[in-house]
MIDOSE-1310 file (N, C-alpha, C; in nm, 2 decimals, decimal comma, always signed):
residues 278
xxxx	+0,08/-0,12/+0,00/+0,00/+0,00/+0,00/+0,09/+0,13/+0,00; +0,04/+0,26/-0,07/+0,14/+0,34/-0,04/+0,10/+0,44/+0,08; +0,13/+0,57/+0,08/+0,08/+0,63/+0,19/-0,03/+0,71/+0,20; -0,04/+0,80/+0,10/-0,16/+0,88/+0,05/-0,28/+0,79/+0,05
xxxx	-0,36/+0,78/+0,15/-0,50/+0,72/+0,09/-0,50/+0,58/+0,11; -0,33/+0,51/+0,08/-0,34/+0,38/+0,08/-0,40/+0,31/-0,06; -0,38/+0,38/-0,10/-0,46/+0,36/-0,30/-0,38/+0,16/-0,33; -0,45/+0,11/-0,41/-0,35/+0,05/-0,40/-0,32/+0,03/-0,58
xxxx	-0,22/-0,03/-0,62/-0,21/-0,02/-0,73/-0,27/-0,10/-0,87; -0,31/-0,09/-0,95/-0,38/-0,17/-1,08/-0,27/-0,17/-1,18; -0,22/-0,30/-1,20/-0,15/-0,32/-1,32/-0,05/-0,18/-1,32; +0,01/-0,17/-1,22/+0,10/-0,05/-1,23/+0,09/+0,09/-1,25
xxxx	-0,02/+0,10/-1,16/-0,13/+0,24/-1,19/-0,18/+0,27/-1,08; -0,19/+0,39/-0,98/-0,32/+0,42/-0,91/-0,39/+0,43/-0,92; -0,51/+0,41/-0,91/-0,63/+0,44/-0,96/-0,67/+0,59/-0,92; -0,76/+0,65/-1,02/-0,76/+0,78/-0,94/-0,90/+0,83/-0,90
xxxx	-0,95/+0,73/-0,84/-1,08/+0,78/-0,76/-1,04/+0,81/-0,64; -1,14/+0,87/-0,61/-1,12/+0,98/-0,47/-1,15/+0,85/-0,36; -1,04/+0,86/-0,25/-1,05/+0,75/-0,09/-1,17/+0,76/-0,06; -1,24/+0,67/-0,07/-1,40/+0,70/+0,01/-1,41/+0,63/+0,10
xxxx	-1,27/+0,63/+0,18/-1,26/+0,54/+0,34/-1,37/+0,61/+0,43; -1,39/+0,70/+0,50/-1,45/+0,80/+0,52/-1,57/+0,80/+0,48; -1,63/+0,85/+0,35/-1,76/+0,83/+0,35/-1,82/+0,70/+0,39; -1,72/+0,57/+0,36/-1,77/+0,42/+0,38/-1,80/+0,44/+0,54
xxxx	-1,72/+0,45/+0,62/-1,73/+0,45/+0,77/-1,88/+0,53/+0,78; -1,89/+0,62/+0,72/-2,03/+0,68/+0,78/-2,16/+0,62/+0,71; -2,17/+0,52/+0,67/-2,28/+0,45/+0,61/-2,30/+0,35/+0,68; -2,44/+0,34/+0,64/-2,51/+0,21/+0,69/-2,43/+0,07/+0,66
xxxx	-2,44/-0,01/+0,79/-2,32/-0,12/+0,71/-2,44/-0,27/+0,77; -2,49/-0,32/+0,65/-2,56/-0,46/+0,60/-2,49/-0,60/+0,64; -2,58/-0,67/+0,63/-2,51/-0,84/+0,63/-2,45/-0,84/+0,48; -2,48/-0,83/+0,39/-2,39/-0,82/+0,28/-2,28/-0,74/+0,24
xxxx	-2,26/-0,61/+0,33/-2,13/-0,55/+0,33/-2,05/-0,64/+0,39; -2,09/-0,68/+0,49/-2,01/-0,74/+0,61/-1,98/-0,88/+0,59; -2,04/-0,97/+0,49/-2,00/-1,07/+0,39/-1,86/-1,05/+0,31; -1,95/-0,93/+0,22/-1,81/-0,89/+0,13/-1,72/-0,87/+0,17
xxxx	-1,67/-0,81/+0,27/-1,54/-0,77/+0,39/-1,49/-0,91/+0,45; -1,56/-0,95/+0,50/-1,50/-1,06/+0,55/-1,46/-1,21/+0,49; -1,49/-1,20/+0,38/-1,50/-1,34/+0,29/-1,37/-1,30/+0,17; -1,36/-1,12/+0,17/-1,21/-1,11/+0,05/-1,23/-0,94/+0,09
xxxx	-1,11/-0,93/+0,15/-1,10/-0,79/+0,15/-1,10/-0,65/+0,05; -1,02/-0,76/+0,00/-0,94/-0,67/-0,12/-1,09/-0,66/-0,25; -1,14/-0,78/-0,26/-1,29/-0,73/-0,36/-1,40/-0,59/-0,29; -1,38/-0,63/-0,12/-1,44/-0,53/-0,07/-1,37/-0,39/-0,15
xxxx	-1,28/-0,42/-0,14/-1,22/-0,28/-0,17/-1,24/-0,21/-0,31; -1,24/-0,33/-0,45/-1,30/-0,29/-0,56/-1,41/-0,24/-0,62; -1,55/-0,29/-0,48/-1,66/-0,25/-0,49/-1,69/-0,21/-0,44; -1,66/-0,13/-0,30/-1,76/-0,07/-0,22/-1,70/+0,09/-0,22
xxxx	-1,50/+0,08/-0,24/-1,43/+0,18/-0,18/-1,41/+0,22/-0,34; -1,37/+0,19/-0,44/-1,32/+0,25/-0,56/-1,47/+0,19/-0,67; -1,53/+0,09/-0,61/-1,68/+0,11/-0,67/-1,69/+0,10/-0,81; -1,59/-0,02/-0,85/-1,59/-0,07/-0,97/-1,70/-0,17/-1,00
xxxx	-1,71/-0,08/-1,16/-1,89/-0,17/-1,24/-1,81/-0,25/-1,30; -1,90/-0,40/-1,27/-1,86/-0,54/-1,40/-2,01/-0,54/-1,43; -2,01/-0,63/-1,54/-2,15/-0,66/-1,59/-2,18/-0,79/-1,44; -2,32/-0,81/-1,45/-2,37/-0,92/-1,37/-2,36/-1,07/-1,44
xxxx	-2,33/-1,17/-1,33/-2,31/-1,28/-1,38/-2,44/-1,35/-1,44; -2,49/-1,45/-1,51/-2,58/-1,49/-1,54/-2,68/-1,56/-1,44; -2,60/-1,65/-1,31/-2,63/-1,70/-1,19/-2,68/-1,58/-1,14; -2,63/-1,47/-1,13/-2,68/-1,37/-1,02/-2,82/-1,27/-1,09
xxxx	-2,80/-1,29/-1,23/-2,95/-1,19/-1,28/-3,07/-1,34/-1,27; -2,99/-1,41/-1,28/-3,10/-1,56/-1,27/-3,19/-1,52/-1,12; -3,09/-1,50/-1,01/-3,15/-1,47/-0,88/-3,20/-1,39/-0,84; -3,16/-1,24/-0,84/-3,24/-1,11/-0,89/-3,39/-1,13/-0,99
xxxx	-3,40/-1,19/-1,06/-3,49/-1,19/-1,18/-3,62/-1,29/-1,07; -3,54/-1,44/-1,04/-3,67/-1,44/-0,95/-3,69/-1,39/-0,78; -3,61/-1,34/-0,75/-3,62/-1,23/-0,59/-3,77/-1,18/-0,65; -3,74/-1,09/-0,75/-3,85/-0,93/-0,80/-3,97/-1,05/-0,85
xxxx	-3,98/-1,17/-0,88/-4,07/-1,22/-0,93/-4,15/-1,27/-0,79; -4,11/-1,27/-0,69/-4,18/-1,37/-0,57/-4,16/-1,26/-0,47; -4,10/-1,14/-0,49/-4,18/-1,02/-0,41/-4,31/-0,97/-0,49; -4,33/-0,98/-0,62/-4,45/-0,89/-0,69/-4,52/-1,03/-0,63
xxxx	-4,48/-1,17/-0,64/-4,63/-1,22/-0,54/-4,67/-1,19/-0,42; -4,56/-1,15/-0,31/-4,60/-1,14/-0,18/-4,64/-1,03/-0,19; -4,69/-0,94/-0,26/-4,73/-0,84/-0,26/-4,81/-0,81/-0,31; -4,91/-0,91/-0,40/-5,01/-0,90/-0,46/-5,09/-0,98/-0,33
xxxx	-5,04/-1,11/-0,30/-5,10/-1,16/-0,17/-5,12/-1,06/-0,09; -5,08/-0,97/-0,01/-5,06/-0,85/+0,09/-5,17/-0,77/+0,02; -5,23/-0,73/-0,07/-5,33/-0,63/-0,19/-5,45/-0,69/-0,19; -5,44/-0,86/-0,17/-5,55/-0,90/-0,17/-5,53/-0,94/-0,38
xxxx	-5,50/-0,92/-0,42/-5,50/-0,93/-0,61/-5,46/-1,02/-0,59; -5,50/-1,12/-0,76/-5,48/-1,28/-0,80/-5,33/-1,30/-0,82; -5,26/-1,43/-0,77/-5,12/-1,40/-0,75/-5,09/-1,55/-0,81; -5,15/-1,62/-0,92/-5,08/-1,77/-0,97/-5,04/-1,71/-1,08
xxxx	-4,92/-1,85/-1,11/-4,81/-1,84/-1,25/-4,88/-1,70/-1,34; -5,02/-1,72/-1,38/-5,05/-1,61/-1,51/-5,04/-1,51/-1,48; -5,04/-1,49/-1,38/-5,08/-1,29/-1,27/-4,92/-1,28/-1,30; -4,80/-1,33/-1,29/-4,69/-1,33/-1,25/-4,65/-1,32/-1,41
xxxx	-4,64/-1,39/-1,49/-4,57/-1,39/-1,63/-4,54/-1,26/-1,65; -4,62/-1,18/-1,70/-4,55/-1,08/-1,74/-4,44/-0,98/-1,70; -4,50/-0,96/-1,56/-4,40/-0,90/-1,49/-4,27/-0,96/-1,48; -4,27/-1,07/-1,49/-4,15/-1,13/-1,49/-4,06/-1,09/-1,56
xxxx	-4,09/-1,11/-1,70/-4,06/-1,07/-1,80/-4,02/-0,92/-1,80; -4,12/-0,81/-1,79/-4,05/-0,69/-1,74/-3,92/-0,64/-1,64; -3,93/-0,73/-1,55/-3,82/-0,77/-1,42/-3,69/-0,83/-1,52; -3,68/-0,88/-1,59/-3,56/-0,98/-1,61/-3,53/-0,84/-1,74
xxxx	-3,57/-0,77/-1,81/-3,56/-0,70/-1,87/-3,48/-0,53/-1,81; -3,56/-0,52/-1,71/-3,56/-0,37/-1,64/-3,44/-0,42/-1,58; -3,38/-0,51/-1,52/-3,30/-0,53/-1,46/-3,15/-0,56/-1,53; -3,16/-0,59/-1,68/-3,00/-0,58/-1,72/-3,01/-0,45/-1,76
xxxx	-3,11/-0,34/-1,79/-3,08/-0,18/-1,79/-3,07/-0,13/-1,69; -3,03/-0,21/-1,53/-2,99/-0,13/-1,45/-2,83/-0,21/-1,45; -2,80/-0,34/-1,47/-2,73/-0,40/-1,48/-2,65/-0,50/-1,56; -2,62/-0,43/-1,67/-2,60/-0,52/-1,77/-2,55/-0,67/-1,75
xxxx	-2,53/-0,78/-1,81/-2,55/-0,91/-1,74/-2,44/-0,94/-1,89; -2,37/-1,03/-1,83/-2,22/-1,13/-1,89/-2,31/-1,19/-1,96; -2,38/-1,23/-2,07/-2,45/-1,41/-2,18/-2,33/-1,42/-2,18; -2,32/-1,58/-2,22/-2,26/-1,62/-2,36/-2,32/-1,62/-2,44
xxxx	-2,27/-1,63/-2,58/-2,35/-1,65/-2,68/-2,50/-1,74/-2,67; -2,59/-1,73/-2,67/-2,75/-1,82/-2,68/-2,77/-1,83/-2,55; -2,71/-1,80/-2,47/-2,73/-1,83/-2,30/-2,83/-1,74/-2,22; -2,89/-1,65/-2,23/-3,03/-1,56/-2,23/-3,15/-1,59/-2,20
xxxx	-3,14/-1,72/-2,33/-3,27/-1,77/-2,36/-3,28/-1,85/-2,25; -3,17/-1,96/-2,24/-3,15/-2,07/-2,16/-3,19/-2,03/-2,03; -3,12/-1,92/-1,95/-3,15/-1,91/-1,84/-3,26/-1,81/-1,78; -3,31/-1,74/-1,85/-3,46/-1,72/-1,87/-3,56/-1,83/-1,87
xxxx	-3,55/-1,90/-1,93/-3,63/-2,04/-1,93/-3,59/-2,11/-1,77; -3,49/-2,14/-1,73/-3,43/-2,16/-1,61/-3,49/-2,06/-1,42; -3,50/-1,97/-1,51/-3,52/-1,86/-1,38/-3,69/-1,88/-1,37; -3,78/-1,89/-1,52/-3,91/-1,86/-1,50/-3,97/-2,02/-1,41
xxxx	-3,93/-2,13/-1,48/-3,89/-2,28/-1,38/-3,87/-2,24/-1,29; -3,80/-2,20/-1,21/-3,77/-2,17/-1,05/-3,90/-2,13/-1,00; -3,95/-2,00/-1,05/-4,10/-1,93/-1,00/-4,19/-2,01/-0,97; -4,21/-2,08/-1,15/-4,34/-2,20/-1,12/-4,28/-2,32/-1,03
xxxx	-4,19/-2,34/-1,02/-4,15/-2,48/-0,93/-4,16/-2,40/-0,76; -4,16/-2,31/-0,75/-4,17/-2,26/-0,57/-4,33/-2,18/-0,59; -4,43/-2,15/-0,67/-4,54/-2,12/-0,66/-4,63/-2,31/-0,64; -4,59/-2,38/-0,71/-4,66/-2,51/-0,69/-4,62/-2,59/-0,53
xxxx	-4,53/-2,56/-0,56/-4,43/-2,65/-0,36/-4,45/-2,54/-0,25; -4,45/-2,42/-0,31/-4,43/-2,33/-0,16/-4,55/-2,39/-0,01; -4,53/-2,38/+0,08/-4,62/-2,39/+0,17/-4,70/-2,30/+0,23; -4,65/-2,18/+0,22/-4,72/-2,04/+0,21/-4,86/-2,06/+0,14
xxxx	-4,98/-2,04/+0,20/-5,09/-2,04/+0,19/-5,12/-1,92/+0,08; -5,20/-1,93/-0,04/-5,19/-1,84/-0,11/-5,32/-1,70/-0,08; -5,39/-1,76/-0,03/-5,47/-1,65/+0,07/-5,41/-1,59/+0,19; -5,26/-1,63/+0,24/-5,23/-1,60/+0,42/-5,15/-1,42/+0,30
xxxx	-5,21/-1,33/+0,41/-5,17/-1,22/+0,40/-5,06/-1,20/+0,47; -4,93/-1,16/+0,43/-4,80/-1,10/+0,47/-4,82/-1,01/+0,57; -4,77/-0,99/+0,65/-4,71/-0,90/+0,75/-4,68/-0,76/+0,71; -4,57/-0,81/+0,63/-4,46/-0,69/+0,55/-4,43/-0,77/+0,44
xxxx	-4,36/-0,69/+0,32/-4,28/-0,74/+0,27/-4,14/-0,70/+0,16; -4,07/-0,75/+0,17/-3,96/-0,65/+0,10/-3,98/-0,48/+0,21; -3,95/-0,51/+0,35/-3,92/-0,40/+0,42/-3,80/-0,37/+0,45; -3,77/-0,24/+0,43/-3,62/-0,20/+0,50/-3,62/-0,10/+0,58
xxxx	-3,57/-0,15/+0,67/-3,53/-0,10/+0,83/-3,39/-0,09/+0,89; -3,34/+0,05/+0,93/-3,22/+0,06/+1,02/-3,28/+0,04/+1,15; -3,15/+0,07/+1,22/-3,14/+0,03/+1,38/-3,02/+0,11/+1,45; -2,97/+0,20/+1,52/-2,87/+0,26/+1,54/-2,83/+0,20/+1,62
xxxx	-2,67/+0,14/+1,67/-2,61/+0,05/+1,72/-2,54/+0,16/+1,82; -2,54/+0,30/+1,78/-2,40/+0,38/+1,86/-2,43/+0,33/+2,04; -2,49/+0,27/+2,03/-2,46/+0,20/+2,19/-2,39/+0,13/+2,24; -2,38/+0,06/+2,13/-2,25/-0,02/+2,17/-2,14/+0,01/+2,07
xxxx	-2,17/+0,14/+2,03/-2,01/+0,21/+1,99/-2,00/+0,16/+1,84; -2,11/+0,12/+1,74/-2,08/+0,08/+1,61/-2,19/+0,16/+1,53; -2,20/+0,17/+1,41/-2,24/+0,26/+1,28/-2,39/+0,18/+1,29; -2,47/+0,22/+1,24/-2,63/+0,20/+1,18/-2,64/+0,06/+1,10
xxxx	-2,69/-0,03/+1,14/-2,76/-0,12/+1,05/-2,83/-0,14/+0,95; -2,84/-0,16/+0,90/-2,97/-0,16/+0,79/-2,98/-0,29/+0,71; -3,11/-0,34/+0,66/-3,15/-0,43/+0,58/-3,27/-0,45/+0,55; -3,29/-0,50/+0,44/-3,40/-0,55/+0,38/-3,50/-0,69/+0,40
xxxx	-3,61/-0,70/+0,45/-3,64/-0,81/+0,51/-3,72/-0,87/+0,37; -3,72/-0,96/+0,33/-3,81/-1,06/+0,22/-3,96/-1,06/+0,25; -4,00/-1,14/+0,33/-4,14/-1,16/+0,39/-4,14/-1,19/+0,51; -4,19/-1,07/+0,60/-4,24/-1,13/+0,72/-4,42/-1,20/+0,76
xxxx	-4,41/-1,35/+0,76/-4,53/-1,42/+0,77/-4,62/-1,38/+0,95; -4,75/-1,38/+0,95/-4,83/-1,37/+1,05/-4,75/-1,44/+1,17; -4,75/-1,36/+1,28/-4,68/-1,45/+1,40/-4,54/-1,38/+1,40; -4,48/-1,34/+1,30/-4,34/-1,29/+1,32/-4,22/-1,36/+1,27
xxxx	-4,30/-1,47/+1,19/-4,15/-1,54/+1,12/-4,09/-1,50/+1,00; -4,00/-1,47/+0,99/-3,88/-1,40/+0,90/-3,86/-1,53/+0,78; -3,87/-1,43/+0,65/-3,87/-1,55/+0,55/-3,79/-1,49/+0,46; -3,70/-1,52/+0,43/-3,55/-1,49/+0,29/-3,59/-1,60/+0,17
xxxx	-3,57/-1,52/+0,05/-3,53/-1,64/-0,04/-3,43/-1,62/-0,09; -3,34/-1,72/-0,16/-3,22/-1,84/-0,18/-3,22/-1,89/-0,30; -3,20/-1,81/-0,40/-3,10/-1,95/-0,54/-3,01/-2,00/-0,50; -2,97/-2,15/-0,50/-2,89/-2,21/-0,53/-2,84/-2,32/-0,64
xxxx	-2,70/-2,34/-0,64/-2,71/-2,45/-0,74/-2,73/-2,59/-0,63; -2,71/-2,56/-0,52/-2,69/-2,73/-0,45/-2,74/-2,72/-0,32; -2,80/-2,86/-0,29/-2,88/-2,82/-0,20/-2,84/-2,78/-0,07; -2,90/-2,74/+0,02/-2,84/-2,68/+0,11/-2,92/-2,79/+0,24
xxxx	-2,81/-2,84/+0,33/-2,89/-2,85/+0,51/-2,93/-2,78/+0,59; -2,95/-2,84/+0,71/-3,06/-2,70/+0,78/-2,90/-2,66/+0,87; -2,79/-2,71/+0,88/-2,67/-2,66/+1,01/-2,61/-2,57/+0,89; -2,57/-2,67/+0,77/-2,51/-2,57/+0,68/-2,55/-2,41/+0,69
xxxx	-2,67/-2,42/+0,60/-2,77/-2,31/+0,62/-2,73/-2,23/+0,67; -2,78/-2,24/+0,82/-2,75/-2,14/+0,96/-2,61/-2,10/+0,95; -2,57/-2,18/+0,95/-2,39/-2,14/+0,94/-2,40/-2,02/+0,84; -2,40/-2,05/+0,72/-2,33/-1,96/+0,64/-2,46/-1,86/+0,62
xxxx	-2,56/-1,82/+0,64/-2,64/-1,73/+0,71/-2,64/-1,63/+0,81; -2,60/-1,70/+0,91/-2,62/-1,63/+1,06/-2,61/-1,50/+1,06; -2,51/-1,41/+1,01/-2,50/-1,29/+0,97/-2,61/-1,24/+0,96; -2,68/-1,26/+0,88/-2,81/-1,21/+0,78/-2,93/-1,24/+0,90
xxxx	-2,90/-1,37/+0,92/-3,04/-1,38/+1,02/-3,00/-1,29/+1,15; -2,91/-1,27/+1,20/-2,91/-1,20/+1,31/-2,95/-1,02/+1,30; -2,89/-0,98/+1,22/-2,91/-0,87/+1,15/-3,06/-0,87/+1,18; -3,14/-0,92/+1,04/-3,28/-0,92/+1,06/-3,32/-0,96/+1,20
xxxx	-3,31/-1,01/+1,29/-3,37/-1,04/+1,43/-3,34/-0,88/+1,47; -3,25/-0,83/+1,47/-3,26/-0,71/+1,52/-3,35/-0,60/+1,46; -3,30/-0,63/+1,31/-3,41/-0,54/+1,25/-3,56/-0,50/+1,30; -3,59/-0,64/+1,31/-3,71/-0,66/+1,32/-3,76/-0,67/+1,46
xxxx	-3,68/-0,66/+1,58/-3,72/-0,61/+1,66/-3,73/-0,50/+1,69; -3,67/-0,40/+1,59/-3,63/-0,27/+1,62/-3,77/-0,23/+1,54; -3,84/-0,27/+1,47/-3,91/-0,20/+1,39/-4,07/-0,24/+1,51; -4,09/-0,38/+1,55/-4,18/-0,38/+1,56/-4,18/-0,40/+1,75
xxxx	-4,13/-0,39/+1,81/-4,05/-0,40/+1,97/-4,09/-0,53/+2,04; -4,10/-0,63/+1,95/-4,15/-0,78/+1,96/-4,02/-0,83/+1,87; -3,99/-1,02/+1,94/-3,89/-1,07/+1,92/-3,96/-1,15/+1,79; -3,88/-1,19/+1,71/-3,95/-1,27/+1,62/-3,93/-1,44/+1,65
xxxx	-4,02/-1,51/+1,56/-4,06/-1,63/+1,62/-3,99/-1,74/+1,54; -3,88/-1,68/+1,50/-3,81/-1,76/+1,36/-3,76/-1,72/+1,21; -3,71/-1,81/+1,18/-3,71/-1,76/+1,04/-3,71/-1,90/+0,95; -3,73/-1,90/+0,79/-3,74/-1,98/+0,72/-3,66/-1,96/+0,60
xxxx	-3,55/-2,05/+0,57/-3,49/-1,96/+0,42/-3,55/-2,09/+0,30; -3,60/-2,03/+0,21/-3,67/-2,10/+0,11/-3,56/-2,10/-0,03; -3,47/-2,19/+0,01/-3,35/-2,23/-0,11/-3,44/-2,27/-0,22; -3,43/-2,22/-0,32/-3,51/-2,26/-0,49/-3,34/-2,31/-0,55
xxxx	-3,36/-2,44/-0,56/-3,25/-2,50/-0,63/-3,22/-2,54/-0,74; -3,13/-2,51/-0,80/-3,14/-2,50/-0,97/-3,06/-2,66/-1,00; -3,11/-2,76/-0,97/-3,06/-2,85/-1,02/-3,16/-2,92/-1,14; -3,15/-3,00/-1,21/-3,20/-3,05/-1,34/-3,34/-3,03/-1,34
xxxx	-3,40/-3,09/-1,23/-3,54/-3,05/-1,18/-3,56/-2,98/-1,09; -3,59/-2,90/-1,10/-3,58/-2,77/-0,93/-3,65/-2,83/-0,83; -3,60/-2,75/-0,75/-3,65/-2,83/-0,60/-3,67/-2,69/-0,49; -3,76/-2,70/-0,41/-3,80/-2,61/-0,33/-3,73/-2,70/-0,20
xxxx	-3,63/-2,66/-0,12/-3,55/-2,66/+0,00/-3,60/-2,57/+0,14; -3,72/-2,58/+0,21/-3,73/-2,51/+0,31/-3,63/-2,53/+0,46; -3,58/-2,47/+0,52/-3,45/-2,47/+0,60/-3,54/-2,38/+0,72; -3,58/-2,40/+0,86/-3,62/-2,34/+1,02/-3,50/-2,30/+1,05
xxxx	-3,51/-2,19/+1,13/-3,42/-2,17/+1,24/-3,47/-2,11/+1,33; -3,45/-2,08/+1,46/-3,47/-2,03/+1,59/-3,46/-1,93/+1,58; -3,56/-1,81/+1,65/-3,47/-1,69/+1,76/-3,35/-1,66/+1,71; -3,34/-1,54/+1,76/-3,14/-1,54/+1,75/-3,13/-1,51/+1,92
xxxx	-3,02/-1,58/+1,96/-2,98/-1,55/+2,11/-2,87/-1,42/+2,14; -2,86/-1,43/+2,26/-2,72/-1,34/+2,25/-2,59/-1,34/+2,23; -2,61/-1,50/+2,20/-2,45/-1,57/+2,16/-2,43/-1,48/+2,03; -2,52/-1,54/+1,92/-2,58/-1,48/+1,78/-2,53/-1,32/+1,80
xxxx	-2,58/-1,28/+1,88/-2,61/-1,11/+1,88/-2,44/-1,04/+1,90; -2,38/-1,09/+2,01/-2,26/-1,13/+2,01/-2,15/-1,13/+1,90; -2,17/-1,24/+1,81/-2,07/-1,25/+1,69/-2,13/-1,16/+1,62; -2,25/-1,11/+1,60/-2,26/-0,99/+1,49/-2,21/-0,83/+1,54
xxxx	-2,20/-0,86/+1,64/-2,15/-0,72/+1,68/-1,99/-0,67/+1,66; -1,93/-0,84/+1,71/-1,79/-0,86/+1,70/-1,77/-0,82/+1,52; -1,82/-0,91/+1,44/-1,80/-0,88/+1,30/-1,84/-0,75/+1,26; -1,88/-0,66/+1,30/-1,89/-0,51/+1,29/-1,74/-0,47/+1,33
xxxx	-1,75/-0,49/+1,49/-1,63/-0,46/+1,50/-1,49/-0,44/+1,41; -1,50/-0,57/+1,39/-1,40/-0,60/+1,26/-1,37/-0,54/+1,14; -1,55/-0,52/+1,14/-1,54/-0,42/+0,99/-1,49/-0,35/+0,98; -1,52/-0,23/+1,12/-1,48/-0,09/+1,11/-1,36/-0,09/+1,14
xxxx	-1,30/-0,15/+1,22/-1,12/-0,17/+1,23/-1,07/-0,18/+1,12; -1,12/-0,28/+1,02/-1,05/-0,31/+0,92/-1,03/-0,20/+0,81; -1,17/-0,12/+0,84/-1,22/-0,05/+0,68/-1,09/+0,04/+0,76; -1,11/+0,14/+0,91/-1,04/+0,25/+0,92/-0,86/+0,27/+0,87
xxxx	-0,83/+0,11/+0,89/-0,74/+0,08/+0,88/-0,63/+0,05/+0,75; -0,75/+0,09/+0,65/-0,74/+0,04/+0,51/-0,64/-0,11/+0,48; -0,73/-0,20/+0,57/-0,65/-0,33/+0,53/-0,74/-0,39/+0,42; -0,65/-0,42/+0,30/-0,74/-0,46/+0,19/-0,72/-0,64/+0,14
xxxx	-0,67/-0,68/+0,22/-0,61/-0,82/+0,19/-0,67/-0,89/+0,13; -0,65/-0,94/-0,02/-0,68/-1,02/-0,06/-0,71/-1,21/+0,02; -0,81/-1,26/-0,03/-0,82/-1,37/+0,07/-0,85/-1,49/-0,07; -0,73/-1,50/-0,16/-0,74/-1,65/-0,28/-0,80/-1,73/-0,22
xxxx	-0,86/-1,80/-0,34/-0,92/-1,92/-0,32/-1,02/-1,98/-0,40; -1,08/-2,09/-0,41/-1,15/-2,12/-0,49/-1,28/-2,02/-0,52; -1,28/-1,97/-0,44/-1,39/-1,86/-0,49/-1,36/-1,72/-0,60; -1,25/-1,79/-0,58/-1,14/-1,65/-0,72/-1,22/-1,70/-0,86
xxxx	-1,23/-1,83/-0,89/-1,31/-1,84/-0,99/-1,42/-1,74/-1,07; -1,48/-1,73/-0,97/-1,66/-1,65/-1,01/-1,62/-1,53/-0,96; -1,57/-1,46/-0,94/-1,49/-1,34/-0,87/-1,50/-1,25/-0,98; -1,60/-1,14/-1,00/-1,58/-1,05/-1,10/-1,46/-0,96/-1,13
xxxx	-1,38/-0,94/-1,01/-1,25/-0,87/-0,99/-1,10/-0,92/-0,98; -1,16/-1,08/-1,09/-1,03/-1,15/-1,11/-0,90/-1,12/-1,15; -0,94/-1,05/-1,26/-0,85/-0,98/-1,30/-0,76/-0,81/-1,26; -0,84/-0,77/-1,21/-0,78/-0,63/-1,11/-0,70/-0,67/-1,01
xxxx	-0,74/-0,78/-0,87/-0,65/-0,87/-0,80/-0,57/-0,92/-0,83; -0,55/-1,00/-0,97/-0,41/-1,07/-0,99/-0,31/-0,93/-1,10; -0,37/-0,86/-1,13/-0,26/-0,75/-1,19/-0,26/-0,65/-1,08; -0,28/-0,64/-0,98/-0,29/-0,57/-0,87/-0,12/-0,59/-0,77
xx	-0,09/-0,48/-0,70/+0,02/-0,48/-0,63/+0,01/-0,40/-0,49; -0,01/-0,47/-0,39/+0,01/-0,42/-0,22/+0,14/-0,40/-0,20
């Protein structure tokens, strides 16, 4: 790193956007900032601090494409309006559209079609399996809520909650390519769900009664994967505060460390990290 700013270098270059160490620290910091940071520093640093655009992967507009498709249902359920496969098509279509003009998306050549076809399969395969009653009216949905932490000496929370069901159970949905267990799950979750337990206490001053992540699994015949978990306790509450911690030490500190590994694969910033010099 050098000293000014701590910039680091591209293929023998600083880059010359302005340090937004600083503004970063004064933002709201998410389970998905706090993913990014902690899973590869140095990508943190491509996207959040110097806020480099790649086009979107085909897996990730696949998941985006049905997120927007099974919030316009929870939301037509919540309105009270007709909410099977036909109510849903078109918008779909508008969604998977509107969304590479906010983010243009990697094809390969003919690969569009394919995973279009792939993404709208996921919808109908979790509208036929879902267990969600198609008359039960939502709670909320697609809500987003801060929480101010300066109590315990860390920056504002925030996130987005998917569906909260009658009673107070917290419901996320999940592409995957493989299926997922109920410990796995929680594990590589916890973040997120703890976050949301707070959220969601903060918004409504009642603890919630669970959560459910509904994995839509993209294997040859899809498969609808529902995953329970509990409450979050204080153990929970605990490690997400510590991982805050972390963040803001790390961010103030401008440590950007790269963390290789097989996830370098699918890594949009493959190439900036390996022509890159600390």
């Amino acid at each position: 790193m050098e000293s000014e700013g701590k910039m680091i270098a591209i293929n023998g270059e600083i880059p010359a956007a302005i340090n937004r160490v600083h503004d970063v620290l004064l933002e709201p910091v998410s389970a998905s900032r706090l993913n990014a940071f902690h899973s590869c520093r140095l990508k943190f640093y491509f996207r959040y601090i110097l806020k480099l655009r790649k086009p979107v992967g085909a897996a990730l507009h696949v998941g985006k494409s049905v997120h927007a498709a099974l919030q316009e249902w929870s939301k037509r359920r919540w309105h009270s309006k007709p909410s099977e496969c036909e109510d849903l098509r078109a918008g779909f279509t508008d969604h998977w559209i509107s969304l590479q003009a906010e983010d243009p998306v990697d094809f390969e050549p003919g690969e569009e079609s394919v995973e279009q076809s792939k993404a709208w399969g996921l919808v109908e395969m979790y509208l036929r399996d879902t267990p969600i009653p198609s008359a039960e009216k939502p709670l909320a949905v697609e809500v987003a809520v801060d929480t101010d932490l300066a109590s315990h000496g860390l920056p504002v929370l925030r996130g987005v909650i998917d569906l909260i069901r009658p009673g107070g159970k917290i419901v996320d949905f999940k592409t995957t390519a493989t299926t997922p267990n109920e410990s796995q799950a929680e594990h590589r979750n916890q973040l997120q769900l703890t976050a949301y337990a707070l959220l969601y206490r903060e918004a409504t001053g009642e603890k919630e009664s669970g959560f459910e992540l509904h994995h839509l699994v993209k294997t040859k015949t899809p498969k609808l994967v529902i995953t329970t978990h509990q409450p979050v306790d204080h153990r929970q509450e605990s490690k997400l505060f510590r991982s805050i911690e972390s963040y803001v030490d790390g961010v103030e500190r401008e440590d950007w460390v790269a963390s290789p590994g097989l996830q370098c694969v699918a890594c949009e910033f493959f190439h900036e990290c390996k022509g890159g010099a600390l």
